[in-house]
Each structure stands twice: as C-alpha cells, then as structure tokens.
MDTraj code that builds the backbone (N, CA, C; nanometers):
import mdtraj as md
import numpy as np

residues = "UNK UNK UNK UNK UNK UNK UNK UNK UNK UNK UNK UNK UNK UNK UNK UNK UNK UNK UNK UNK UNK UNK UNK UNK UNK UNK UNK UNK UNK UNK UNK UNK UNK UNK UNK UNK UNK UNK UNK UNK UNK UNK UNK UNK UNK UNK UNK UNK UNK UNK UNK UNK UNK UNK UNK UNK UNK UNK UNK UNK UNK UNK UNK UNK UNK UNK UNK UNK UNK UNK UNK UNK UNK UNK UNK UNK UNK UNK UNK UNK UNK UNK UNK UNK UNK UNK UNK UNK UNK UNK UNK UNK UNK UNK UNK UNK UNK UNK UNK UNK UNK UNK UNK UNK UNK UNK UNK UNK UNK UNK UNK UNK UNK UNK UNK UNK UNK UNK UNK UNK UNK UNK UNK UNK UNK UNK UNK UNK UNK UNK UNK UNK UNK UNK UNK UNK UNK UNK UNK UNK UNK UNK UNK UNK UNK UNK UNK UNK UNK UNK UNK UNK UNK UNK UNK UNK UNK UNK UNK UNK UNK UNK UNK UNK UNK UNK UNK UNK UNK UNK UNK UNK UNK UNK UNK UNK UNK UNK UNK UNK UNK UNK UNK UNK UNK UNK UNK UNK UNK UNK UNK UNK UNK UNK UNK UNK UNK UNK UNK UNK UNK UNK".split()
xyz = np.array([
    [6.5262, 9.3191, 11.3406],
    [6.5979, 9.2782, 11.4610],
    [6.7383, 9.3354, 11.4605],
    [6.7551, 9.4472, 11.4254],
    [6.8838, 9.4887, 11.4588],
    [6.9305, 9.5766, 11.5622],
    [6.9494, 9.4758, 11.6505],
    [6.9504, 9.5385, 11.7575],
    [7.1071, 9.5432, 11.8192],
    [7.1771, 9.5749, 11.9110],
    [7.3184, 9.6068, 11.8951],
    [7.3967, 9.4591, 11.8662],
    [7.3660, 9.3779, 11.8943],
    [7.4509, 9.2620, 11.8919],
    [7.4541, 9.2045, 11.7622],
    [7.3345, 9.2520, 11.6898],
    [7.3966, 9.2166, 11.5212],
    [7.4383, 9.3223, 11.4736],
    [7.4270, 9.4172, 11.5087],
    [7.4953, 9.5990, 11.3814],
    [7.6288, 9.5927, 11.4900],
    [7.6989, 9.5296, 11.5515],
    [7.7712, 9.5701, 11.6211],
    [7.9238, 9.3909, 11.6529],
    [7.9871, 9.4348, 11.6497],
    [8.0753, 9.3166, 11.6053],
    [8.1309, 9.2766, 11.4752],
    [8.1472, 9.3797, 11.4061],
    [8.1543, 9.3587, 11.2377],
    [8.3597, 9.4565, 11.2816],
    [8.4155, 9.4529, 11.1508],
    [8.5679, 9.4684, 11.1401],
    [8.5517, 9.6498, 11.2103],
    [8.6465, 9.7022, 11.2679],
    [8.6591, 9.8148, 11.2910],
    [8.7243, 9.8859, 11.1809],
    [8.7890, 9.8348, 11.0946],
    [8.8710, 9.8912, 11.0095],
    [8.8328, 9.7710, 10.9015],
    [8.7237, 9.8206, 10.8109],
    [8.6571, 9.6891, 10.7309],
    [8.7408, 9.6724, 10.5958],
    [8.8367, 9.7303, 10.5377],
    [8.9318, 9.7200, 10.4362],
    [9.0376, 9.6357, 10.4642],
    [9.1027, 9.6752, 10.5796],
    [9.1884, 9.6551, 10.6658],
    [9.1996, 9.5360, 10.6813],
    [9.0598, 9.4792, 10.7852],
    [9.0730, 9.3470, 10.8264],
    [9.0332, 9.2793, 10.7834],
    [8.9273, 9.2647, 10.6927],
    [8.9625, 9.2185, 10.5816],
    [9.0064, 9.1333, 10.4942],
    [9.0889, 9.2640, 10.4238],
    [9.2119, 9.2050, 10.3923],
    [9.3498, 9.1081, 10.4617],
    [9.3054, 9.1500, 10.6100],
    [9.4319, 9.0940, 10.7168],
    [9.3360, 8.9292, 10.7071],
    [9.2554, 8.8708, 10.6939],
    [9.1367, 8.7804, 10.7126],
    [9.1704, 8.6957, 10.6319],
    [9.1348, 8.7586, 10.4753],
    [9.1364, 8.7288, 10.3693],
    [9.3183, 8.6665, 10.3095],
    [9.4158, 8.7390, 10.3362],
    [9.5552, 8.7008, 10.3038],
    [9.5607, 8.5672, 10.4370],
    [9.5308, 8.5489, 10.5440],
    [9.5168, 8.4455, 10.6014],
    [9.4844, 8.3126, 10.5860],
    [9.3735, 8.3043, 10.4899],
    [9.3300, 8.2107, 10.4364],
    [9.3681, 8.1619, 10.3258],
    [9.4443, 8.2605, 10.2304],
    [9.5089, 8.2381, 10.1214],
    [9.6111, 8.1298, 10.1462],
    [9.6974, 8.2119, 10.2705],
    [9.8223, 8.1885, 10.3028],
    [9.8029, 8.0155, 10.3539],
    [9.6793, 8.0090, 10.4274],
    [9.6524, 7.8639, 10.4590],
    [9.6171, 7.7709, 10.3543],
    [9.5713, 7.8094, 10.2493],
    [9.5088, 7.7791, 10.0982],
    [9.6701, 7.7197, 10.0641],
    [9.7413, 7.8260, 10.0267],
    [9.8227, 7.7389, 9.9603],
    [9.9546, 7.6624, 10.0461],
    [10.0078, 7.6969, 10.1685],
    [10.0488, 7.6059, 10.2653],
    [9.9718, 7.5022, 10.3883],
    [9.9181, 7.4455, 10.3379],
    [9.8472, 7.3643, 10.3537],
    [9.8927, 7.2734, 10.4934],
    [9.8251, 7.3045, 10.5993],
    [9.8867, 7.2240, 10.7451],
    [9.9663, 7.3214, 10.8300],
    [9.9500, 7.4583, 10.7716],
    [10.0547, 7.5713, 10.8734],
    [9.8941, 7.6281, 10.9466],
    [9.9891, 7.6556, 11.0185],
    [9.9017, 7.7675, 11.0786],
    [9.9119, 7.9282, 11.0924],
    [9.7982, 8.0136, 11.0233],
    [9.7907, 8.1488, 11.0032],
    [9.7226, 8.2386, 11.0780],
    [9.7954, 8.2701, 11.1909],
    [9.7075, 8.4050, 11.2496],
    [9.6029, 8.4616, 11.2363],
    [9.4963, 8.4803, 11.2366],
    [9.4223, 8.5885, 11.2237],
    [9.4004, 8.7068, 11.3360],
    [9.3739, 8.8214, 11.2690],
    [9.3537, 8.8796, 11.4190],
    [9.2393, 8.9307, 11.5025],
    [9.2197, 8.9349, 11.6201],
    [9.0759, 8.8965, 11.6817],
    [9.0036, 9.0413, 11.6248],
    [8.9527, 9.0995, 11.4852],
    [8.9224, 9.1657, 11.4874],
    [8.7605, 9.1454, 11.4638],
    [8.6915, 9.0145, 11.4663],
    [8.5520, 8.9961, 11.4649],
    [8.5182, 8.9653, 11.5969],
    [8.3964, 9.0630, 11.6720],
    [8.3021, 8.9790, 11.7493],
    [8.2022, 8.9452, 11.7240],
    [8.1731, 8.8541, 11.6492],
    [7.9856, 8.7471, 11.6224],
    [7.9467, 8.7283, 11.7996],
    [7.8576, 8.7043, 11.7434],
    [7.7491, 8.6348, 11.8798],
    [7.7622, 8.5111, 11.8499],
    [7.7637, 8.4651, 11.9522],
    [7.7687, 8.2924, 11.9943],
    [7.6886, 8.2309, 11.9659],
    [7.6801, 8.1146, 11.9208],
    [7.8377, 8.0371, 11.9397],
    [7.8943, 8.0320, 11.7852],
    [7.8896, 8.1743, 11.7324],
    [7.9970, 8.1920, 11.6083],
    [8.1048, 8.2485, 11.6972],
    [8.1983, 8.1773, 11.6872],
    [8.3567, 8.2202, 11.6738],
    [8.3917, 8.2983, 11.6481],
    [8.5044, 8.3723, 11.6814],
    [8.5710, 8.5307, 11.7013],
    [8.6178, 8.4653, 11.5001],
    [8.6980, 8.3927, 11.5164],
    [8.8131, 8.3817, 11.3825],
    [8.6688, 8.3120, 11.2591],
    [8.6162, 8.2077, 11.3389],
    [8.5094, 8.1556, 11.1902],
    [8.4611, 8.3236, 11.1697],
    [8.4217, 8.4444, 11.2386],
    [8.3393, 8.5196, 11.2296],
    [8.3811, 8.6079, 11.1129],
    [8.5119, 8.6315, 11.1325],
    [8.6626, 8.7038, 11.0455],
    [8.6499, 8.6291, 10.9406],
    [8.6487, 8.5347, 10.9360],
    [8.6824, 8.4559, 10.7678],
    [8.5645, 8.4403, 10.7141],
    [8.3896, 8.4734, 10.7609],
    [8.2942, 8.5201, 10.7210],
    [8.2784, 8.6531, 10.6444],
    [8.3399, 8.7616, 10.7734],
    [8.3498, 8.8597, 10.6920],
    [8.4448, 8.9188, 10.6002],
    [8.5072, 8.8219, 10.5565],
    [8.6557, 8.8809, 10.4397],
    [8.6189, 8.7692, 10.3216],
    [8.4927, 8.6761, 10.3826],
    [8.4876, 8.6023, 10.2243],
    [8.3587, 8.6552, 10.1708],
    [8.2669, 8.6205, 10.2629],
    [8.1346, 8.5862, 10.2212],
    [8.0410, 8.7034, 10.1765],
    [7.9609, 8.7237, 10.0900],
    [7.8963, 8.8820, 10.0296],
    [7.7539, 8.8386, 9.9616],
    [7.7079, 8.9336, 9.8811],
    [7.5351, 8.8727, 9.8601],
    [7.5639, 8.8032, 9.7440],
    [7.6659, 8.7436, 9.7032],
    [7.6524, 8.6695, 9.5920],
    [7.6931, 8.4878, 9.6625],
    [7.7303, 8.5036, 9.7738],
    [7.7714, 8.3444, 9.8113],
    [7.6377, 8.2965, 9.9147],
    [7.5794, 8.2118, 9.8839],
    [7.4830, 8.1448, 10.0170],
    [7.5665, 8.0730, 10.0878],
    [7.5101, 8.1051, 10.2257],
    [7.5506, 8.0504, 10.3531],
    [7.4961, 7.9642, 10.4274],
    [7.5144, 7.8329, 10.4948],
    [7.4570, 7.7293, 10.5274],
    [7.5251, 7.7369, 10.6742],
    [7.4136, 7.6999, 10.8002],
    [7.5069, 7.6808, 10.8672],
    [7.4751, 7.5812, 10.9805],
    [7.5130, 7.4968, 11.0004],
    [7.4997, 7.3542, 11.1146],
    [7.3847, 7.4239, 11.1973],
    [7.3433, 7.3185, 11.2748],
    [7.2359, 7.3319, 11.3793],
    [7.2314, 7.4391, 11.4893],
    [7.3632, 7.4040, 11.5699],
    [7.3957, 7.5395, 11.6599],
    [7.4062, 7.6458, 11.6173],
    [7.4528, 7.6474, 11.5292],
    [7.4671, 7.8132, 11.4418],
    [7.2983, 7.8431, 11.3980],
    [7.2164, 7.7842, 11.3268],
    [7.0977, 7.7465, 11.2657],
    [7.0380, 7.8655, 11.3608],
    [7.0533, 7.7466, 11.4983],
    [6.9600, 7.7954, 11.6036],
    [6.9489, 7.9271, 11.6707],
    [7.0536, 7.9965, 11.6119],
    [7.0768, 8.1745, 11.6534],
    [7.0349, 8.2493, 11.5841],
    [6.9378, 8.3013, 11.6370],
    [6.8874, 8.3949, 11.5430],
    [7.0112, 8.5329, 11.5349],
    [7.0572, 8.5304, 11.6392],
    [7.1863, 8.6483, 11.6190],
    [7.2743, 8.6669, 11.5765],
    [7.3075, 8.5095, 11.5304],
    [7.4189, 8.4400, 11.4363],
    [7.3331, 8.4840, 11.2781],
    [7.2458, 8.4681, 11.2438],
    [7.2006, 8.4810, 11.1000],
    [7.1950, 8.6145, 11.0722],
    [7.0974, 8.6797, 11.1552],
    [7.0982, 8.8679, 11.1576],
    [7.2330, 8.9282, 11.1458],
    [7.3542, 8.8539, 11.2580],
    [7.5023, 8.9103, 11.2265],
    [7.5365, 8.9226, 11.0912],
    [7.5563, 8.8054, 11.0770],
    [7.5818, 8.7503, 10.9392],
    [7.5185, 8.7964, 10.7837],
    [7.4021, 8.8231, 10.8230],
    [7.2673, 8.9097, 10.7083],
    [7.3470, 9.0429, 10.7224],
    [7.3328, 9.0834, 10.7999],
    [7.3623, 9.2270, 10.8148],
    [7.5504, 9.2628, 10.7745],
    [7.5969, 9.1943, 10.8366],
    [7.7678, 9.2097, 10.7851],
    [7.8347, 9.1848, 10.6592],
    [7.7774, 9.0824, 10.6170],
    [7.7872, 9.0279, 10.4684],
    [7.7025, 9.0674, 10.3759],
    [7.5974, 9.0333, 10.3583],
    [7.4595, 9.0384, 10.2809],
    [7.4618, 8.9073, 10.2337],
    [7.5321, 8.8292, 10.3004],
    [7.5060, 8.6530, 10.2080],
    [7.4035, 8.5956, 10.2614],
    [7.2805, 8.5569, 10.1542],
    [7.1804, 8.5007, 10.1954],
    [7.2004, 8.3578, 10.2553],
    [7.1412, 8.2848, 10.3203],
    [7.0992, 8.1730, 10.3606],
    [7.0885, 8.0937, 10.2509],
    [7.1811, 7.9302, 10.2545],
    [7.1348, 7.8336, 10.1591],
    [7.0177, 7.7505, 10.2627],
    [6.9143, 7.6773, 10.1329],
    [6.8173, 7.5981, 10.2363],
    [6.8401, 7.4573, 10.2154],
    [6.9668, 7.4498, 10.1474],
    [7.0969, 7.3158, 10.1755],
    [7.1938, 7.3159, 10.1618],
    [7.2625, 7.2748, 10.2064],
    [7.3702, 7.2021, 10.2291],
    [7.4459, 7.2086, 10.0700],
    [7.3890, 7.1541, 9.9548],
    [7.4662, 7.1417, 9.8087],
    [7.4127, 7.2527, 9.7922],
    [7.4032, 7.3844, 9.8265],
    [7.3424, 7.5140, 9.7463],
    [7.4115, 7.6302, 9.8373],
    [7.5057, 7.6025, 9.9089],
    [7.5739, 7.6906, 9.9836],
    [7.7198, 7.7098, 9.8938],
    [7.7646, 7.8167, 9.9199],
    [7.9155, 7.8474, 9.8878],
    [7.9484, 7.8054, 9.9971],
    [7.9499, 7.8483, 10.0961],
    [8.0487, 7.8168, 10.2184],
    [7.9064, 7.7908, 10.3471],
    [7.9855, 7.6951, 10.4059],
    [7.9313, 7.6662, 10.5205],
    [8.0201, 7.6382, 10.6613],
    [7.9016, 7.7119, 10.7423],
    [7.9981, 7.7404, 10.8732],
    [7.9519, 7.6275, 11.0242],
    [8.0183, 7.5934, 11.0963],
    [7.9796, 7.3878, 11.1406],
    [8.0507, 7.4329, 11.3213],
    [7.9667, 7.5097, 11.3741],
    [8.0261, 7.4713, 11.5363],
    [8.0475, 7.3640, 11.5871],
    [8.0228, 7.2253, 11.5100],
    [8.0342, 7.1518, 11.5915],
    [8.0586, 6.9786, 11.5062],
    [8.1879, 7.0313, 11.4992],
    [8.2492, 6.9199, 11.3504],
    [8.2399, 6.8334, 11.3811],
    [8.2347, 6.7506, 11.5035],
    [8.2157, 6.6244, 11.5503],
    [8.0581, 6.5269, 11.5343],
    [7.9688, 6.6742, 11.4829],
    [7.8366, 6.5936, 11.4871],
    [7.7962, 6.6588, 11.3251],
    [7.8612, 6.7149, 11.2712],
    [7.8468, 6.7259, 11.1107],
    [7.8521, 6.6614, 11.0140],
    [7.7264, 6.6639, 10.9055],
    [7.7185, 6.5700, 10.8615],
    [7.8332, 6.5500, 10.7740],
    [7.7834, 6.4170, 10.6510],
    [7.8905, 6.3886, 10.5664],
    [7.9435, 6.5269, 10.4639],
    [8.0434, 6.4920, 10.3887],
    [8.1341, 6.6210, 10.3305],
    [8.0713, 6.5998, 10.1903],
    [8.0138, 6.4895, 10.1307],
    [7.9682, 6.4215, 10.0299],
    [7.8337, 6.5252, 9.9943],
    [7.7719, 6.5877, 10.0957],
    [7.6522, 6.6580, 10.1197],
    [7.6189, 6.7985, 10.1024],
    [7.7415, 6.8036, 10.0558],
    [7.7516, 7.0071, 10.0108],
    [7.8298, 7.0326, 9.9102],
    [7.8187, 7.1024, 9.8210],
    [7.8758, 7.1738, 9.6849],
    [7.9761, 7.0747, 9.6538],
    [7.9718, 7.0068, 9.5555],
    [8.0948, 6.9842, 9.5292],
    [8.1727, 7.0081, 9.3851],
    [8.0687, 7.1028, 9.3031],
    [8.1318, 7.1493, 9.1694],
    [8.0783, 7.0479, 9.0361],
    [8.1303, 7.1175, 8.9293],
    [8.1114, 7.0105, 8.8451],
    [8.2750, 6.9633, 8.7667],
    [8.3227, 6.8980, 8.6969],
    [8.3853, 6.8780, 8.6266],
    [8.4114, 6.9928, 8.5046],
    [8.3008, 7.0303, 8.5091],
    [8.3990, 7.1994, 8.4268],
    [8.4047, 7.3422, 8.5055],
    [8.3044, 7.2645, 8.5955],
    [8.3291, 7.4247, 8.6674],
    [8.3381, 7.3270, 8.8112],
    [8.4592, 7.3139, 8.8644],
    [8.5362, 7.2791, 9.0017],
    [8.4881, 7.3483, 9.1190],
    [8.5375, 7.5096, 9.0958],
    [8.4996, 7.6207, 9.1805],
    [8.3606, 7.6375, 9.2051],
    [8.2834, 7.5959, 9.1236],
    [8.1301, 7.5705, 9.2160],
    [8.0761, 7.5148, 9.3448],
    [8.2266, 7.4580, 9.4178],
    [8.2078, 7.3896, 9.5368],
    [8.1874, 7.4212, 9.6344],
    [8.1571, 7.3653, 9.7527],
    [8.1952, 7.4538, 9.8710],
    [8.2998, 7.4517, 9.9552],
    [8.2829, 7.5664, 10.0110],
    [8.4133, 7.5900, 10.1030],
    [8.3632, 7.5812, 10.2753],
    [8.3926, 7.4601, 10.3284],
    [8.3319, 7.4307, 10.4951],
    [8.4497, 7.5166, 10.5537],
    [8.3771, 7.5792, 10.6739],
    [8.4759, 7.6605, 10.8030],
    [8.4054, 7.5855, 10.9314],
    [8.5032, 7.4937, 11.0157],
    [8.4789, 7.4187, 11.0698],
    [8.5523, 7.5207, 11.1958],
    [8.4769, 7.5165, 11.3420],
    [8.5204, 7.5455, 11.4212],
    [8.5792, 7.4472, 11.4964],
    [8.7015, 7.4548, 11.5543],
    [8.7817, 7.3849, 11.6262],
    [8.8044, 7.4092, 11.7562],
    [8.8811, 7.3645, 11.8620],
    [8.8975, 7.4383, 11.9879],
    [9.0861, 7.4091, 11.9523],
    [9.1381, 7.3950, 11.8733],
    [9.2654, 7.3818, 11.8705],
    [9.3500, 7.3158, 11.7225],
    [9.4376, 7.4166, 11.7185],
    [9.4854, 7.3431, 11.5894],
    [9.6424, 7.2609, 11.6194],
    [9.6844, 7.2172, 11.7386],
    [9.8017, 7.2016, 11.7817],
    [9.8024, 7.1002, 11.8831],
    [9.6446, 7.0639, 11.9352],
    [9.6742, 6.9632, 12.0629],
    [9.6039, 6.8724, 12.0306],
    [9.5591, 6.8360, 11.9058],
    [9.4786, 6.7454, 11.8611],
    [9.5400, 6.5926, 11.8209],
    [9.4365, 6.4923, 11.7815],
    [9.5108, 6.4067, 11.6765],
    [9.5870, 6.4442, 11.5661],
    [9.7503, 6.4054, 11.5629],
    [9.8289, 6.4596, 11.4474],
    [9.7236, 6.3800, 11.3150],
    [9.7547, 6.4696, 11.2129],
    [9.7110, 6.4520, 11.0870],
    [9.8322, 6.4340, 10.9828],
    [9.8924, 6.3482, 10.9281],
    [10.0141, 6.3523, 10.8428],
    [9.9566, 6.4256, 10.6754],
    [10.0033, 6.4616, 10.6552],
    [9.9351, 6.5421, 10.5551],
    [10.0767, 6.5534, 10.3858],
    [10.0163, 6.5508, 10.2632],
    [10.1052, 6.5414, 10.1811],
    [10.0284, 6.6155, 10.0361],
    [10.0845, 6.6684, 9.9969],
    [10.0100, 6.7444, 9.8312],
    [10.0868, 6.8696, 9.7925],
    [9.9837, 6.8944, 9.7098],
    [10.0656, 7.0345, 9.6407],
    [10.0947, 7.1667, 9.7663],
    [10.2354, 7.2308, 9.7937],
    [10.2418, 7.3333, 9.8805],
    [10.3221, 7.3165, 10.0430],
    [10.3062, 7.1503, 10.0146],
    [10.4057, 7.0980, 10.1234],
    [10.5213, 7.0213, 10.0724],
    [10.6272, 7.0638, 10.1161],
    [10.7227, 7.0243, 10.0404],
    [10.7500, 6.8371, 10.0844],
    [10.7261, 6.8086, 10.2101],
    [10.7670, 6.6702, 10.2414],
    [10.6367, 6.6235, 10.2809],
    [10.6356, 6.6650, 10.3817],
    [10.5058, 6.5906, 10.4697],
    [10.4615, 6.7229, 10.6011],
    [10.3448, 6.7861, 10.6194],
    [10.3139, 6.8044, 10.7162],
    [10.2182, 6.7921, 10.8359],
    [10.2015, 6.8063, 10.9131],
    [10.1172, 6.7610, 10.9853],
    [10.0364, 6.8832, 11.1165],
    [9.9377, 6.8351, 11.1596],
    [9.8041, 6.8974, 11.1662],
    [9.7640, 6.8365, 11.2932],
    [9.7191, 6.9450, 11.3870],
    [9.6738, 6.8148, 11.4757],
    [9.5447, 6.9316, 11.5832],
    [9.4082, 6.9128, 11.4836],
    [9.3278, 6.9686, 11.5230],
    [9.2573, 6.8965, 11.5796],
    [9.1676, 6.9196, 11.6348],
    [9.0544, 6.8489, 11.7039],
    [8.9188, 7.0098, 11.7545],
    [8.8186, 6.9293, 11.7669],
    [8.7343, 6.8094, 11.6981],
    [8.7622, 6.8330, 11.5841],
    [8.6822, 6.7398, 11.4819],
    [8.7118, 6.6822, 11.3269],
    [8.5986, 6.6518, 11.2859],
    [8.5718, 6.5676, 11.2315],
    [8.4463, 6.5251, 11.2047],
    [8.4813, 6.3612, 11.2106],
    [8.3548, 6.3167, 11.1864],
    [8.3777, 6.1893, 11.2693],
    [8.4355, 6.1096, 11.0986],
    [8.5107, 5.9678, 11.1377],
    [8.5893, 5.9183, 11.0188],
    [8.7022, 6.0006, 10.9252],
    [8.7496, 6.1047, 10.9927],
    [8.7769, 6.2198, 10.8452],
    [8.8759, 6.1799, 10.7802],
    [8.9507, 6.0837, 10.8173],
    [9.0501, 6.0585, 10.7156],
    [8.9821, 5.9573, 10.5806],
    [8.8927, 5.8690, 10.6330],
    [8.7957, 5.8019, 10.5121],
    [8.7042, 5.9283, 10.4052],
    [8.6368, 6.0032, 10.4950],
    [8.6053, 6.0922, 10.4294],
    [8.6722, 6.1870, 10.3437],
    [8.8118, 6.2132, 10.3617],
    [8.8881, 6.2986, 10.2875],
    [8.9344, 6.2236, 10.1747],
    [8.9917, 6.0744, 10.2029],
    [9.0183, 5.9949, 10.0852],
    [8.9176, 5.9840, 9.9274],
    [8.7832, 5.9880, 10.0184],
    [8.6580, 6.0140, 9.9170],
    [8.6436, 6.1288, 9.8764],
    [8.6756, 6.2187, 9.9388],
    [8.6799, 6.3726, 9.8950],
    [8.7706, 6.4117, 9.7656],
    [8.8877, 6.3508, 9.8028],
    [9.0269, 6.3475, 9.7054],
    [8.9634, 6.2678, 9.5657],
    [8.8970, 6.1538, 9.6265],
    [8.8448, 6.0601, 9.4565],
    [8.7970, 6.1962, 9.3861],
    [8.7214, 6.2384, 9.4164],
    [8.6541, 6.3483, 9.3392],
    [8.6961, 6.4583, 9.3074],
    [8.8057, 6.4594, 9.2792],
    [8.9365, 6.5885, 9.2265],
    [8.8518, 6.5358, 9.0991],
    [8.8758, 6.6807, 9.0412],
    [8.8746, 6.8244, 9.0469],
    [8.7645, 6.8576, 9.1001],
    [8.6414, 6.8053, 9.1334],
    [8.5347, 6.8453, 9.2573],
    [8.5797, 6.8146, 9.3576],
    [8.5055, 6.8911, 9.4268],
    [8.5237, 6.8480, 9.6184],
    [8.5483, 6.9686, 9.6872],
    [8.5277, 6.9642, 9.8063],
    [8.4664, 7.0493, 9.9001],
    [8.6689, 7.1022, 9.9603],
    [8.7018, 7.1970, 9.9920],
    [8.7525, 7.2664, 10.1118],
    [8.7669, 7.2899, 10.2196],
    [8.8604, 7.2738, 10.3215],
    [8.8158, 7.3141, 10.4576],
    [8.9352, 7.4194, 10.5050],
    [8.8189, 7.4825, 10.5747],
    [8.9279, 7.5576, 10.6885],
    [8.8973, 7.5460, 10.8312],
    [8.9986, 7.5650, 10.8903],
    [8.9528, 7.4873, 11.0440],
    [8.9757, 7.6233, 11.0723],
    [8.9406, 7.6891, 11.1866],
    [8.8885, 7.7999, 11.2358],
    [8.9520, 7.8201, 11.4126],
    [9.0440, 7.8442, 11.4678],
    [9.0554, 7.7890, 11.6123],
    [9.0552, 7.9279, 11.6581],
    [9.0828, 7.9517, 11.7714],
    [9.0722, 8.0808, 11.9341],
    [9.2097, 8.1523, 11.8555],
    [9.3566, 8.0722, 11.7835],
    [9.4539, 8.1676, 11.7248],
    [9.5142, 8.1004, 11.6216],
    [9.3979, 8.1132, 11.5693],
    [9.4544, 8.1154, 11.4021],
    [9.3607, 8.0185, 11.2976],
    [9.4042, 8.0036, 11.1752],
    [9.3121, 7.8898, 11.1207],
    [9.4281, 7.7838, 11.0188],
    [9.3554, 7.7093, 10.9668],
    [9.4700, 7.5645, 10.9168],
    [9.3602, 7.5847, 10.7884],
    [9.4381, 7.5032, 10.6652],
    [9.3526, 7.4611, 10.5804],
    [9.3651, 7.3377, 10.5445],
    [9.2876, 7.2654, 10.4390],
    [9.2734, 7.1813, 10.3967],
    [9.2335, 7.1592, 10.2552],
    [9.2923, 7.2050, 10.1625],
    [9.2291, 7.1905, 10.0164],
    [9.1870, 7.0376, 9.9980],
    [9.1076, 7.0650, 9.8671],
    [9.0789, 6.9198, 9.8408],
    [9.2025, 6.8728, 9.7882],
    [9.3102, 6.9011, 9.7251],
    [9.4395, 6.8299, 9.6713],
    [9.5687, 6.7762, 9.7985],
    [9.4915, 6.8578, 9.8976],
    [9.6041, 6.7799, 10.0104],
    [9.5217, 6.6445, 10.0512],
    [9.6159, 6.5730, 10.0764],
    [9.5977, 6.3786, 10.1100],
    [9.6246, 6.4017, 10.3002],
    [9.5433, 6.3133, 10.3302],
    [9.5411, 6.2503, 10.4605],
    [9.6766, 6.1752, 10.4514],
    [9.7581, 6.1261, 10.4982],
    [9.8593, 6.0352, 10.5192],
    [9.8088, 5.9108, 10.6051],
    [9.7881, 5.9772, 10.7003],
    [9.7752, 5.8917, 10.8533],
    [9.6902, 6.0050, 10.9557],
    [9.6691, 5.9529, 11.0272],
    [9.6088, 6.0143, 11.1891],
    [9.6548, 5.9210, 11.2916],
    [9.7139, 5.9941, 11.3812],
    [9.7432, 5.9450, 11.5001],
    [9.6949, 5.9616, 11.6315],
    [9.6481, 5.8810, 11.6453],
    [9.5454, 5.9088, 11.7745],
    [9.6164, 5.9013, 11.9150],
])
top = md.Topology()
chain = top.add_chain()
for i, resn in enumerate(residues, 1):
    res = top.add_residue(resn, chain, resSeq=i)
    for name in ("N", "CA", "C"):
        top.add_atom(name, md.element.get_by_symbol(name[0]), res)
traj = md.Trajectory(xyz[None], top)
C-alpha cells in the first residue's frame, strides 16, 4: 500500500528536521511547562498531526514499538506512514510500546497501562505523545520539579480525563513511569515523570 500519501509527507530535509524535532523535545524534556516550536516540516495523514507526526519522525526507528489509540488504530494510512517513515513496528499493547501516539487524550486510557520501566532499568518506559488542540488556552496546570525554577504553568487541553490524580500516581512510581509530550498546531509542552502537578484550574 504505498501509495502517495504514505511515501509522501515524511521531512524534506530528513537530517535537518530531524534534528530541528528532536532538539525540541529535548528542550521541552528538560524545561518542563515551556513551550517549543516545532516546525511544520511533517505531513502524516489524518488524523496524525502535522507536530505528533515530526516528533514520530525524529524519535521513533525499528528498534522502538509503536502503539497507537483507536483513531490513529483505525488508519490504515496512519500505520503505512508511520511503517514506512520510521520502520517502528507496531506494539500489540499498550505495556510493549516505546512510545505511544493518543488523538484523542480525553478518551485515553489509564497512564498505569503502558511501559512503565523497571527499577533498574527506568528508561524501559514509555514515552505518550498526546495530541492537543492547544497548549495556552486550556485549564492552567501549576506545575513544580526539576528544570523549573519556581513554579510553572501549562494550560493545555484536552488532557486526559482525572490527570492531575493520575500524574500524582505516576510520580509514586519514580524512578518508573511513563512521559508525556503534548503535541499542539505550534509547538509541543512536556511533562516528565519528575515534574508534579501543583493544582489545575479550571
């Protein structure tokens, strides 16, 4: 099935962007609650995201399995993209994925339900890329941990449902636990497992 819409939408300059992808996420990795540009240099097929599509192709390769929510599931043009741009196979769960990609964070399941490492090996976890429609007009998120110097705050939407309970449980399980990056139309946010929820303000 490779037909133009999966051989076609991948980086124009694949070193390049990349790398422009890849320092993005870092940069969100360790400032935790900023927001980092990316630039629209992925087109996936729908309903993968221009930016989730970019931080697919600057992470993911044939050594990470890929899991991906229902809407995504349901594309076959989304998997062929993805097969073909990366070479990262398909996880056939949820705890057997490196990274997993979630159009639709509001109906995703629990965070408890995918990679979460072991106690000697942490980095066995997974890393969720949650698509958002905004990282700025949402419920503020007060946010506090390593990389923020006081307090910052976050205000994405959708989320997943409970997420500040869920992140508290996420945090119990330092040095395991899952990652997030939120994914929006300009730019992406992160969420390590060592940053704390504060509050949400609705």
């Amino acid at each position: 099935m490779h037909d133009a819409s999966v051989i076609e939408g991948g980086f124009a300059r694949p070193v390049f962007d990349a790398q422009a992808a890849f320092r993005a996420v870092m940069d969100a990795m360790a400032r935790p609650g900023t927001v980092q540009p990316v630039p629209p240099a992925a087109r996936p097929p729908a309903p993968l995201a221009a930016t989730a599509g970019a931080v697919a192709l600057a992470l993911c390769d044939h050594d990470t399995p890929v899991w991906l929510d229902t809407p995504l599931a349901a594309s076959e043009a989304v998997s062929a993209w993805l097969g073909f741009h990366t070479g990262a196979p398909r996880a056939a769960t949820p705890a057997e994925a490196h990274f997993a990609f979630v159009a639709a964070p509001a109906a995703m399941i629990g965070l408890e339900n995918f990679a979460q490492g072991t106690q000697a090996y942490p980095d066995r976890s997974a890393t969720l890329v949650l698509q958002v429609d905004t990282l700025r007009e949402g419920p503020a998120l007060r946010l506090a941990g390593p990389g923020i110097e006081h307090e910052a705050r976050l205000a994405a939407a959708p989320l997943p449902r409970h997420v500040a309970e869920q992140w508290a449980q996420n945090n119990a399980r330092f040095p395991r636990g899952v990652d997030l990056v939120l994914a929006a139309p300009d730019g992406i946010a992160a969420l390590p497992r060592t940053t704390r929820i504060l509050s949400r303000e609705d």
